[in-house]
C-alpha positions in Angstrom: -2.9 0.4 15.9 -2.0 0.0 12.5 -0.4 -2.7 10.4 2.4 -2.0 7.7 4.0 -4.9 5.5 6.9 -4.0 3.5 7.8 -6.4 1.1 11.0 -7.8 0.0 11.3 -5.0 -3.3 10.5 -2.5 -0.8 14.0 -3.1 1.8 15.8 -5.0 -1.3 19.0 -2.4 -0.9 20.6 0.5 1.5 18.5 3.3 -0.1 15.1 1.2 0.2 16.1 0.6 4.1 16.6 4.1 4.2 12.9 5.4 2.4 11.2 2.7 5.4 12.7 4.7 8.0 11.3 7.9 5.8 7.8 6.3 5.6 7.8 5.1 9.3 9.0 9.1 10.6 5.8 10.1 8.8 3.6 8.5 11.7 4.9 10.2 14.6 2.0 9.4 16.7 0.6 6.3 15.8 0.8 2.9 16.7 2.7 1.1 14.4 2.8 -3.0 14.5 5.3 -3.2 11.2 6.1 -6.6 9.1 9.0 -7.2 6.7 9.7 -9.8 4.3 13.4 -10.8 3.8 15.3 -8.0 1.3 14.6 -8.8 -2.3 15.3 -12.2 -3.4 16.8 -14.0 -0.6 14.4 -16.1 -0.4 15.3 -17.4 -3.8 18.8 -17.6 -2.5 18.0 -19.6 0.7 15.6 -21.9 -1.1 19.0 -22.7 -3.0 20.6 -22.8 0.6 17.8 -25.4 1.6 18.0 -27.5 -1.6 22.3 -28.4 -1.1 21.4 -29.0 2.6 18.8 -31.6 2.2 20.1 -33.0 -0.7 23.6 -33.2 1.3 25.4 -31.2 -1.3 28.9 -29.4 -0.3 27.4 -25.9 -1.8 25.1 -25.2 0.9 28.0 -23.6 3.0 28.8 -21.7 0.0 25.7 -20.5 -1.1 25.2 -19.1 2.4 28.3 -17.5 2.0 26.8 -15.7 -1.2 23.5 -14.8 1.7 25.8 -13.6 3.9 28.1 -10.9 1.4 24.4 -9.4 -0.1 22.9 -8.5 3.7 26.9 -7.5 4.7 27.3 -5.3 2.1 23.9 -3.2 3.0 24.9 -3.1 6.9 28.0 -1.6 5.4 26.2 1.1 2.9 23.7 2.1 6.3 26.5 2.1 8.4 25.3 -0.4 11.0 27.7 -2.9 12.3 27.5 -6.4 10.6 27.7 -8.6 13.5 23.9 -8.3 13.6 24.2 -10.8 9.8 27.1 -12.7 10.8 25.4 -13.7 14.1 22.3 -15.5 11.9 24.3 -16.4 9.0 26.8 -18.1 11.6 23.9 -19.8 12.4 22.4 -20.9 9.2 26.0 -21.9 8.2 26.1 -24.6 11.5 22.5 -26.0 10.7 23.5 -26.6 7.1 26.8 -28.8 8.6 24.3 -30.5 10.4 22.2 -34.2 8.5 18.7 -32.6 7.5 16.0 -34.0 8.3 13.5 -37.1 6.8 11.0 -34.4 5.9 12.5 -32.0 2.6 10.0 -29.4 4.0 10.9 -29.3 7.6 14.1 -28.7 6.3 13.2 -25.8 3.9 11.3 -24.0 6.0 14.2 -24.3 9.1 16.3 -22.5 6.5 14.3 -19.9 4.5 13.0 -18.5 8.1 16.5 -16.8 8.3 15.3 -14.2 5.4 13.0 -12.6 7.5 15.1 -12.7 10.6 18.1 -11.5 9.1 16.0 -8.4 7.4 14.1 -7.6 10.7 17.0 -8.1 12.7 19.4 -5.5 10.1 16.6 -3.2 9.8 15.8 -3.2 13.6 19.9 -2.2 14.1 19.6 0.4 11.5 16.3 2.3 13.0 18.4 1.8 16.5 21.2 3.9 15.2 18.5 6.8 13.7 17.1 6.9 17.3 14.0 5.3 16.2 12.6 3.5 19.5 11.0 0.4 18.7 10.5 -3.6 20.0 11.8 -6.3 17.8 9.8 -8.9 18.2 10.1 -12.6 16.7 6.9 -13.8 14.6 7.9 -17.4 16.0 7.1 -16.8 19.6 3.7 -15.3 17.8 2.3 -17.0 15.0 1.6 -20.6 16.1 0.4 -23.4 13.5 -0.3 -27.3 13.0 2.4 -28.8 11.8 2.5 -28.6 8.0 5.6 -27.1 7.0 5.4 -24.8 4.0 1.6 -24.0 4.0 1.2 -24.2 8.0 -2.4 -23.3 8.9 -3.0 -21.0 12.1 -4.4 -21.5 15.4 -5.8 -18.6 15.7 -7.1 -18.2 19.1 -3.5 -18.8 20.6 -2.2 -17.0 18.3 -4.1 -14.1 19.3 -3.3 -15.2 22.8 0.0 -15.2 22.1 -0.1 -11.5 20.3 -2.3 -9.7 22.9 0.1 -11.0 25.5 3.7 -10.3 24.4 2.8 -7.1 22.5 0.5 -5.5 24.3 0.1 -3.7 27.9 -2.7 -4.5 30.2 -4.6 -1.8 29.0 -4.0 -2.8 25.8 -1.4 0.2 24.9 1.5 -1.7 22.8 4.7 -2.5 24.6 6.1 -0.3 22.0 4.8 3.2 19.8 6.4 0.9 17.1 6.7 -3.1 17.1 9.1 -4.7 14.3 8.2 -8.3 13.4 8.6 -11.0 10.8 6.2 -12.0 7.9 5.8 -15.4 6.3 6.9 -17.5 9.3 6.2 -19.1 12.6 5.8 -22.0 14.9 4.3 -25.1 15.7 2.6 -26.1 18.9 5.3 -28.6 19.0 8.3 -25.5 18.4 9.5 -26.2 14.8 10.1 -23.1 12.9 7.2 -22.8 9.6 6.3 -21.2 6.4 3.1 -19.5 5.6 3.8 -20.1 2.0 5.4 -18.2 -0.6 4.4 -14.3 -0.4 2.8 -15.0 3.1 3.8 -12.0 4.6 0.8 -10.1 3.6 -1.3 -12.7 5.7 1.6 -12.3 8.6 0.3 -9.0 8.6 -3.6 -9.9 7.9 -3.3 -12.3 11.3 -1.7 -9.2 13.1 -4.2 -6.5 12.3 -6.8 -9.2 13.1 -5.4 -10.5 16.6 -4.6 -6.5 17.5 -8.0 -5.1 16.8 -5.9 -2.8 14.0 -7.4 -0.1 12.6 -5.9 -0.3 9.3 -3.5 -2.7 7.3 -1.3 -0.6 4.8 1.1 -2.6 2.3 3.7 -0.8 0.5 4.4 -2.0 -2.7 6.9 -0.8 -5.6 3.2 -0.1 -7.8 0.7 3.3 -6.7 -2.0 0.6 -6.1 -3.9 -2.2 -7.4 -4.7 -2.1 -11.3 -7.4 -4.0 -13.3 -4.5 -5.8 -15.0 -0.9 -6.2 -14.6 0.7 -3.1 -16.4 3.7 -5.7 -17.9 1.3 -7.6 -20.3 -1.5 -5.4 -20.7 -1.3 -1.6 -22.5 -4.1 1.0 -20.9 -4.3 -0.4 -17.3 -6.3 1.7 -15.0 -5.5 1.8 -11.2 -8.9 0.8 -8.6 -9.0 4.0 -5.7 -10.9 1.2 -4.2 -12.4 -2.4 -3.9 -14.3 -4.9 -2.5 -13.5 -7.6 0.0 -15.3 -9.9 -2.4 -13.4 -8.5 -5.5 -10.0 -8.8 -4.2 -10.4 -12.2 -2.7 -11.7 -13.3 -6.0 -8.8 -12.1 -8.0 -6.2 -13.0 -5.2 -7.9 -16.6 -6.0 -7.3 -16.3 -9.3 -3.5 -15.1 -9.5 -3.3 -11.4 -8.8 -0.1 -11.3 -7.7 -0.7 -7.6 -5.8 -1.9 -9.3 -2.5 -1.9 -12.8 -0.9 -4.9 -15.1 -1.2 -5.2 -15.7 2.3 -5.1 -11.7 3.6 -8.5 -10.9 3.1 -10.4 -13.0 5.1 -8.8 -12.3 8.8 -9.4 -8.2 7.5 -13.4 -9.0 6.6 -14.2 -10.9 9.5 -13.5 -7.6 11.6 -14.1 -5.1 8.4 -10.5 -3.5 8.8 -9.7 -1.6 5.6 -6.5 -2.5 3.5 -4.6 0.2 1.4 -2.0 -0.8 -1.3 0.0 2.3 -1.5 3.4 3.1 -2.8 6.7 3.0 -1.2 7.7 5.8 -3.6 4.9 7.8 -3.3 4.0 7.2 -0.2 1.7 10.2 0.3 -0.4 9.1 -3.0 -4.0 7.3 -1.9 -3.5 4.0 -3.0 -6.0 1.4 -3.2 -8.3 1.1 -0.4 -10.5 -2.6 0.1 -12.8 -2.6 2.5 -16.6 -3.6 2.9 -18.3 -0.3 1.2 -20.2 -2.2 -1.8 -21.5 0.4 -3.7 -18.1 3.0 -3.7 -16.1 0.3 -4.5 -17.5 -2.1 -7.5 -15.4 -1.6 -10.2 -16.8 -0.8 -13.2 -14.4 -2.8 -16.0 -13.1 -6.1 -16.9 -10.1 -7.2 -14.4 -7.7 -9.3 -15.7 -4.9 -12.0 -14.5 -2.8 -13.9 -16.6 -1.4 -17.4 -15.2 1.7 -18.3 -17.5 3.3 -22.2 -17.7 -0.1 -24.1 -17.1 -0.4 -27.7 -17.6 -4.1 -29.3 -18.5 -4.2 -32.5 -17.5 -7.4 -34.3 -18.6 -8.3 -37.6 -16.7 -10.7 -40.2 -18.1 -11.7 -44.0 -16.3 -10.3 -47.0 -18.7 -13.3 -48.6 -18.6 -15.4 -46.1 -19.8 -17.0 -45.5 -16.7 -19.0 -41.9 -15.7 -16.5 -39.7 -13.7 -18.7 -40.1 -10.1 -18.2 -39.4 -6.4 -16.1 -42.2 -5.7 -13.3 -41.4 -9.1 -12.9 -38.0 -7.9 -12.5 -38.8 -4.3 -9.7 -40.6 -5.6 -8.4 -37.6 -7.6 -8.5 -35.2 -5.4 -7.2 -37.4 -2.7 -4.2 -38.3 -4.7 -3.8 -34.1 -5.6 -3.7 -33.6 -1.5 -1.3 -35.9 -0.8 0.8 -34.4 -3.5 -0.1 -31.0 -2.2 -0.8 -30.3 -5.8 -3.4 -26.7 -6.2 -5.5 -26.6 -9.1 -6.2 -23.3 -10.7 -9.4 -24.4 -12.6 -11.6 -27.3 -13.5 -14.2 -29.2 -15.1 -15.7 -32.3 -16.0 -18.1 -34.3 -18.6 -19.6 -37.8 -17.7 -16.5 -39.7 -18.7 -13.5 -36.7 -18.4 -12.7 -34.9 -15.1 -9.7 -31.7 -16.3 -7.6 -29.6 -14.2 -5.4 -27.0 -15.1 -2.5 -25.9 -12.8 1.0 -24.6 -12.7 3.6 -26.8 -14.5 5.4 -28.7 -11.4 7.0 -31.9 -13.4 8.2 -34.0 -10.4 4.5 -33.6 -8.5 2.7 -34.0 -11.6 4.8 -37.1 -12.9 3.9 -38.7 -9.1 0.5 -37.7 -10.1 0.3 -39.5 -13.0 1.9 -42.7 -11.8 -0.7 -42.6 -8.7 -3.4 -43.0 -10.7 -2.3 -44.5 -14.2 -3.2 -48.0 -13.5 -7.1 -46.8 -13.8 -7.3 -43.5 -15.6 -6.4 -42.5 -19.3 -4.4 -39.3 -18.8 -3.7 -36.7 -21.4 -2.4 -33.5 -21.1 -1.0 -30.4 -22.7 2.0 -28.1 -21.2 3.6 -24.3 -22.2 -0.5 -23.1 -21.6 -1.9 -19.5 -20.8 -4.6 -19.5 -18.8 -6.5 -15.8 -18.8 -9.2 -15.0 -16.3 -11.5 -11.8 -16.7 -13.6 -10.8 -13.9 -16.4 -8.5 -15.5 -16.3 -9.8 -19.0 -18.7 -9.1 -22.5 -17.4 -11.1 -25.7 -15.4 -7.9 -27.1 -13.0 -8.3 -24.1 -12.9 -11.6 -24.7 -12.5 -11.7 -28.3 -9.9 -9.1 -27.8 -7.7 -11.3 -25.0 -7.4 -14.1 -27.2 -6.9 -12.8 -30.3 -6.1 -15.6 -32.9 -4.8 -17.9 -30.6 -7.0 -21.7 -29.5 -9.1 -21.6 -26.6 -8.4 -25.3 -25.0 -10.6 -25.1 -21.9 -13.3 -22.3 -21.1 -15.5 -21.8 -18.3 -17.9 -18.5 -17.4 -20.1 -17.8 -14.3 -21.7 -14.7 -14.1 -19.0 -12.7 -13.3 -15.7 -14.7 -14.1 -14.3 -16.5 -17.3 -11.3 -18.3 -17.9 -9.9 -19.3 -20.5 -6.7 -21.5 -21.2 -5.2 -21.0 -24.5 -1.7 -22.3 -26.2 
């Protein structure tokens, strides 16, 4: 079995439904367990959709009008009759008469799960009518979680229960040469429809490969592979043939936006390679990661650049040393607000974060704990991190601009700038 994600640039139109179908025919005898995002940016579009509901706004029905026309208009261009995105959109547009719920992110992720049902469901038609035999099956029935909406974590062992069961024969032959599934979403043990979080369809597809004993995971992106830096703000990138677990978890942490933080370690724990390879050029190599140390350390600095970063620096009134008990409080307050950090550090009377600029979260933050903490704080920040560094690649990322905050180890600096 192998595991393929398609992302949401890679079935954004007709013509990119069309090159899957291409990519798919060149695996004629494999087994295929395959996982699509929803088709470019309708999950901005529903997020919209989600935001009118719950805040009982007339334009939800309208702006599911507007998801509707985009997913029509591609059934049309493929030929496929549109019935199969009017019978979800129908849907969506009933839930959205409907009062939302208490919880804003029950809400949200009740609506942004149609993405990848409409995209599976149009793309499923459209391999139908190319004589492409195949089992659609639906990631919620799969997939189960606790019940946080919006970063849902997985039960893993009924999950896998769940997987080995509906996809695969008793001699554990899939039900299908090809199975067609959802990334990014799921279920609770108690039945509500969840999120992974935002780009969670590479872990969708992670938690496959892991559950099916794949033998590979293979995401197609709209680049030839992964690079030491991302090719729009940095000249002279250099593409990796390969990488370690270790290394692409470590930059995944840190921002790279090429692959989900939360892919690698399902793929480690049963050492199942992952290529990044290229929709366009699909016969290219890629990037492979897997577990081979020594083939795979790179040999130059990586880098990943975080833009809109706030640094938020947080000091007792009283003077008092920033302890055990002061940052239980902190980081208790960050949970609560479901608030990530990207970086931080502290002195004897300062504890800093920095993280991405979220005004309404960090304004709650600061009136949780203004009554005993000075708080300062700079917006509009850069934070850089380099992952093999010297001083000349530092020097050279900063150039002539102030370094606010700066932490090394031995293999990892970041630095946050203005």
């Amino acid at each position: 079995m192998k595991v393929f994600k398609f992302g949401g640039a890679s079935v954004k139109d007709a013509n990119a439904v069309i090159n899957v179908a291409g990519i798919l025919a060149k695996y004629p005898n494999d087994n295929l367990c395959v996982v699509f995002s929803a088709m470019g940016k309708t999950t901005n579009a529903l997020e919209k959709v989600a935001d009118a509901w719950m805040n009982n706004e007339s334009a939800a029905t309208g702006l599911v009008d507007l998801v509707e026309e985009f997913h029509i208009d591609i059934a049309k261009e493929i030929n496929i009759d549109t019935s199969v995105v009017t019978a979800l959109t129908g849907k969506l547009r009933d839930v959205v008469h409907t009062t939302p719920p208490a919880d804003y992110d029950e809400g949200y992720d009740f609506v942004v799960s149609f993405g990848e049902l409409i995209s599976t469901a149009l793309i499923s038609s459209f391999l139908i009518s190319r004589n492409f035999t195949h089992t659609l099956a639906d990631a919620r029935d799969l997939i189960i979680t606790d019940e946080l909406h919006r970063n849902a974590n997985i039960n893993w062992e009924e999950t896998k229960n769940r997987v080995v069961v509906e996809l695969l024969k008793s001699n554990d032959k899939p039900v299908d040469r090809v199975i067609i599934t959802q990334g990014f979403i799921g279920r609770s043990l108690k039945g509500k429809p969840v999120t992974l979080g935002r780009e969670g369809s590479d872990f969708s597809a992670a938690i496959f490969a892991w559950s099916l004993h794949a033998s590979q995971v293979i995401i197609w992106k709209d680049v030839p592979g992964v690079f030491n830096a991302n090719p729009k703000h940095f000249e002279h990138t250099v593409k990796l043939s390969s990488m370690t677990y270790r290394d692409a978890i470590e930059l995944a942490y840190y921002g790279a936006s090429v692959i989900h933080p939360k892919t690698i370690q399902p793929l480690q724990s049963s050492e199942i390679p992952l290529y990044v390879k290229s929709f366009y050029h699909p016969d290219e190599p890629g990037t492979v990661i897997h577990s081979h140390e020594e083939e795979s350390e790179i040999k130059i600095p990586c880098f990943i650049h975080k833009p809109n970063q706030v640094l938020i620096s947080i000091s007792p009134k009283d003077f008092s040393f920033i302890a055990e008990g002061n940052l239980q409080s902190i980081f208790g307050n960050l949970s609560s607000l479901d608030l990530h950090f990207n970086m931080m550090q502290h002195s004897a009377i300062s504890f800093s974060i920095v993280m991405d600029d979220q005004p309404a979260k960090i304004q709650r933050l600061f009136d949780a704990l203004g009554s005993e903490y000075r708080i300062r704080y700079n917006n509009d920040l850069l934070l850089i991190t380099i992952r093999y560094y010297d001083q000349e690649t530092i020097d050279k990322a900063v150039g002539d601009r102030t370094v606010l905050l700066e932490q090394k180890s031995r293999t990892t600096v970041q630095l946050v700038i203005n």
